[in-house]
N, C-alpha and C positions, 0 to 999 in steps of 0.2 A: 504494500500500500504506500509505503515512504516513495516509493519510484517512482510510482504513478504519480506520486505530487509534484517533481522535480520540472516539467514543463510547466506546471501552472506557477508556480516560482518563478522562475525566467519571465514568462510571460509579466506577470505581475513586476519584476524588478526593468526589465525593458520598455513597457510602454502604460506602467501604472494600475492598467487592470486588465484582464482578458479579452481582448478581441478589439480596446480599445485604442486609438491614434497615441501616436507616440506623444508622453507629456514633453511642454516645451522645456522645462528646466532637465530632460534628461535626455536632448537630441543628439550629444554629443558619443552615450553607452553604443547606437548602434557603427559609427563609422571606428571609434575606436575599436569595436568588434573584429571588423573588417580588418584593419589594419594590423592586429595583433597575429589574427589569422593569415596574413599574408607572411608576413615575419617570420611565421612558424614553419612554410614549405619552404622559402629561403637554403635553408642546408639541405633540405632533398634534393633542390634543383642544382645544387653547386658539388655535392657527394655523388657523382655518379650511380659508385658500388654503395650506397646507404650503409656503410659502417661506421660508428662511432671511434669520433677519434680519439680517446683516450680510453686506455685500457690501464686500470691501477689495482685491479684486482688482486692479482697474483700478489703484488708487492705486499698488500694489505693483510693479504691470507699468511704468508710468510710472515709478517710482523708477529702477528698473531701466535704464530704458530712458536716465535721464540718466547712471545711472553708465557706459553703455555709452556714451555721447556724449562726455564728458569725456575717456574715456581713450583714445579716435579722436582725440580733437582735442590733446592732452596729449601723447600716448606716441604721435604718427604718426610719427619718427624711429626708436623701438624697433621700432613693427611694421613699418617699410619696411626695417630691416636686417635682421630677422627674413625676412621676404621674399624680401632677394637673395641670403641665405648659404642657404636653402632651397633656392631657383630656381635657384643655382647650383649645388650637390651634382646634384640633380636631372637636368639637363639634362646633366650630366660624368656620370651613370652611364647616363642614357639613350643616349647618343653612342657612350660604351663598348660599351654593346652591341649596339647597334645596328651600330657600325661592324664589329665581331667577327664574321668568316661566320657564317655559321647551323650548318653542317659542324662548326666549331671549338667553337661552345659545346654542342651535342651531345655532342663525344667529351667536353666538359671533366663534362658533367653526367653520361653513362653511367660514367666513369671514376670520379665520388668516389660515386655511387649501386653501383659496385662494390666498391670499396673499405670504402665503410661499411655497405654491407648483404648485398650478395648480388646474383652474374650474373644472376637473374633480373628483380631490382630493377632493372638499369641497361639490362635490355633495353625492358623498360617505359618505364623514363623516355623512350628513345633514339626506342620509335614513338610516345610521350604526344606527345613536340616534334615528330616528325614530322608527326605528323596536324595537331599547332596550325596549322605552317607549309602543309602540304596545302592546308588551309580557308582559305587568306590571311588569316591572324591573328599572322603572324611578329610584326610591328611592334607590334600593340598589346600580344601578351604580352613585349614587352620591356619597354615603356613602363609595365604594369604589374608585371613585374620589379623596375625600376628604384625605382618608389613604395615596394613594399614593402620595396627593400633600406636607401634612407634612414627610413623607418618602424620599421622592424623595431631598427635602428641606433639612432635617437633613445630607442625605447621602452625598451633595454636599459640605457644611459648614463643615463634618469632610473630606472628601475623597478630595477636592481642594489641603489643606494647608498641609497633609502628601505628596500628590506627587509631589508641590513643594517642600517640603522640602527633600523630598528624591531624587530628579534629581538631588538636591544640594550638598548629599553628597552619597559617596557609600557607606560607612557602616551602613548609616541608611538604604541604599538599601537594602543591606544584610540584616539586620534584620527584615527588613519588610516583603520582599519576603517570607520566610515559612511562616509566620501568615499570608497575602494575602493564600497563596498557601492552610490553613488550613480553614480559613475562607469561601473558593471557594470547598473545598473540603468536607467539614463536612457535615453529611448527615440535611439536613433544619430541621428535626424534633428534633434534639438534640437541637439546640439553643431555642425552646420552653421549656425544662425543664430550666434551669437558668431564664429566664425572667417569668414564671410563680413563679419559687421559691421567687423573689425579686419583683412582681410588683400585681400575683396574673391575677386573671382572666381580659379581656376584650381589647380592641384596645392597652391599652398602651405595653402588653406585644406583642402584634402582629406587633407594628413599630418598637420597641427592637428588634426582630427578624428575620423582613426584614431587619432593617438597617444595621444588623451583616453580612446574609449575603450579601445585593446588595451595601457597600461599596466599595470590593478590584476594579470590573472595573474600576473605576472611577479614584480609587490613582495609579493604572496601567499607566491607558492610558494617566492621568495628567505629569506622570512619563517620562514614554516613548516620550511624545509631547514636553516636555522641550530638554531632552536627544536628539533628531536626530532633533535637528536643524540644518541649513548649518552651516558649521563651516566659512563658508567666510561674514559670515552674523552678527554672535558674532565676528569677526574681525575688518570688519567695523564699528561694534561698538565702541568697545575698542580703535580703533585709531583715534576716535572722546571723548576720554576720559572719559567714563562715569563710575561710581561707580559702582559695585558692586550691590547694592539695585536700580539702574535706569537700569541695565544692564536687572536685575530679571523683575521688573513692567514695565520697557518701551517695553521689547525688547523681552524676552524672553515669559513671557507668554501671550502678544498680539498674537503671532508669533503661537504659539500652542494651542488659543482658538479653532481653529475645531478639534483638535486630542482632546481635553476637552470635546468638546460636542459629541463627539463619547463616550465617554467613560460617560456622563448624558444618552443619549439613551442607553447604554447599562444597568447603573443602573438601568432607569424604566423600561426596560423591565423585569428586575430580580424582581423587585420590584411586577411587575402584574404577574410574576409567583408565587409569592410567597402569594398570594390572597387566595388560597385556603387550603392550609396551615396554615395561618393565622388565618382563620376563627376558627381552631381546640381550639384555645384559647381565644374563643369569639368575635373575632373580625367578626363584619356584612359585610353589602356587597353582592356583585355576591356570593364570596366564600362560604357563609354560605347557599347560596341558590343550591350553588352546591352539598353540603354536605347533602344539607336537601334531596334534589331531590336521594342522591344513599343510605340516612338513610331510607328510606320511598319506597325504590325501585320505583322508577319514572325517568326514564332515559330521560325522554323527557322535563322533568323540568332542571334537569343536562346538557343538553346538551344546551338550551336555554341560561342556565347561563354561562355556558363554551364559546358559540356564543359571548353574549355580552362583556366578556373578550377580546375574541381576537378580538373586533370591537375599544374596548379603546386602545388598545394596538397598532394594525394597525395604528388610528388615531395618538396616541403621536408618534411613530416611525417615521412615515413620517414625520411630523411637523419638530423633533427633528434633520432629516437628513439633513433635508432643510436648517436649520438653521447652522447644522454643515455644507454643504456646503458653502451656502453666504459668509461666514467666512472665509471658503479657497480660494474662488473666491476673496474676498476684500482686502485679503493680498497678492493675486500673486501665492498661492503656487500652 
């Protein structure tokens, strides 16, 4: 629908309204039209062979490529503890679950999928894991359990204290915005070269590259949930005298914890998208069962594991909304 608007724009910035004679104070937009457009075929007609003359790519790629050597060779102590304290979380919450009956994490998931939404929600969840487990996929939806739960963790612990910190000011806003915007926008497979280059094969480099990209939701919506508070609400405050820092921890982000947990559900979901992706750099899981199932042409293995994706996913969603709910309901809004 935005597209379809895009001539009636023009029209309307060209000649004032649709269909009408050009306004006189704006008779100048149509020849400078013209003339910009002329400008513009200029190197076509003088370029023969239409190639562009300057190629600095390579150079650029190369630059790059030493700054990415240097800090391998530099920082291989930061990235190897970055590594074990990863590797570590990792395999302590994979264990965990894994070691937990299958029976017990069932009743613990029908349980707060009742609690927080509704008996029919946690009957759901109760056959979603049953079938996971049915189809012998127990093991890998833990394994990719466990990724999302340190993912999910790391992504909250950076993306909380940026989008306080940027509701608080707007030029961190400004500068944050494009790297949000870049981070949201970069195609997922690019962020696996960097984190392969500095971490090497396996999970660690597959949390690195969710958390890259399912951070920005989160310092958005953290963002945005400070920023459109009533303003007669930060008044009442303030005419109650409070500081600054009691303003921030009493008032304001109580006040926007469910626009916060909007923006936790939207990291895990970004997070379980990025599951199969992830796998590309070793990480296990559904994902790599995914991967196996269209490496080996077996679609019905793939599609199995693609199933139980979107039954974890389903599950944390709902839970996730519930909770952002509650949240809005206990504060009035």
């Amino acid at each position: 629908m935005a597209l379809l608007k895009l001539p009636r724009a023009a029209l309307r910035l060209l000649f004032g309204r649709e269909g009408s004679a050009p306004a006189p104070e704006r008779w100048w937009i149509v020849p400078l039209f013209i003339l910009c457009t002329a400008i513009a075929f200029i190197p076509s007609v003088l370029l023969i062979d239409h190639v562009f003359p300057v190629d600095v790519g390579r150079d650029i790629g190369r630059f790059i490529d030493d700054i990415v050597d240097w800090l391998r060779d530099n920082l291989a102590g930061l990235f190897t503890a970055i590594k074990n304290v990863l590797t570590w979380f990792l395999i302590g919450f994979e264990d965990g679950l894994l070691w937990l009956p299958w029976p017990a994490f069932m009743a613990i998931v029908g349980f707060v999928s009742w609690v927080m939404v509704s008996f029919r929600m946690a009957i759901f969840s109760v056959v979603a894991l049953a079938l996971v487990g049915t189809v012998g996929l127990w093991d890998s939806a833990m394994q990719t359990t466990s990724l999302i739960i340190v993912t999910v963790t790391l992504s909250i612990m950076i993306a909380v204290p940026f989008g306080v910190w940027a509701s608080q000011s707007d030029r961190i806003d400004r500068v944050l915005r494009p790297i949000l915007d870049a981070m949201q926008t970069m195609p997922s497979f690019v962020y696996l070269v960097p984190a392969i280059a500095f971490f090497s094969l396996g999970n660690v480099p597959a949390v690195i590259a969710t958390l890259i990209y399912a951070v920005p939701p989160a310092v958005r919506l953290t963002n945005l949930g400070i920023r459109e508070l009533p303003a007669e609400t930060i008044e009442a405050a303030e005419s109650f005298g409070t500081t600054p820092r009691q303003m921030l921890m009493r008032v304001k982000i109580p006040l926007a914890i469910p626009t916060i947990m909007a923006g936790v559900n939207q990291t895990t979901l970004m997070a379980l998208s990025m599951v199969v992706i992830a796998s590309l750099v070793g990480a296990g899981g559904l994902g790599a069962d995914v991967n196996r199932g269209l490496g080996r042409i077996e679609p019905g293995n793939a599609l199995l594991a693609g199933t139980a994706i979107v039954f974890l996913a389903i599950i944390v969603d709902r839970i996730t909304q519930a909770l952002a709910q509650r949240q809005q309901e206990s504060i009035g809004r």
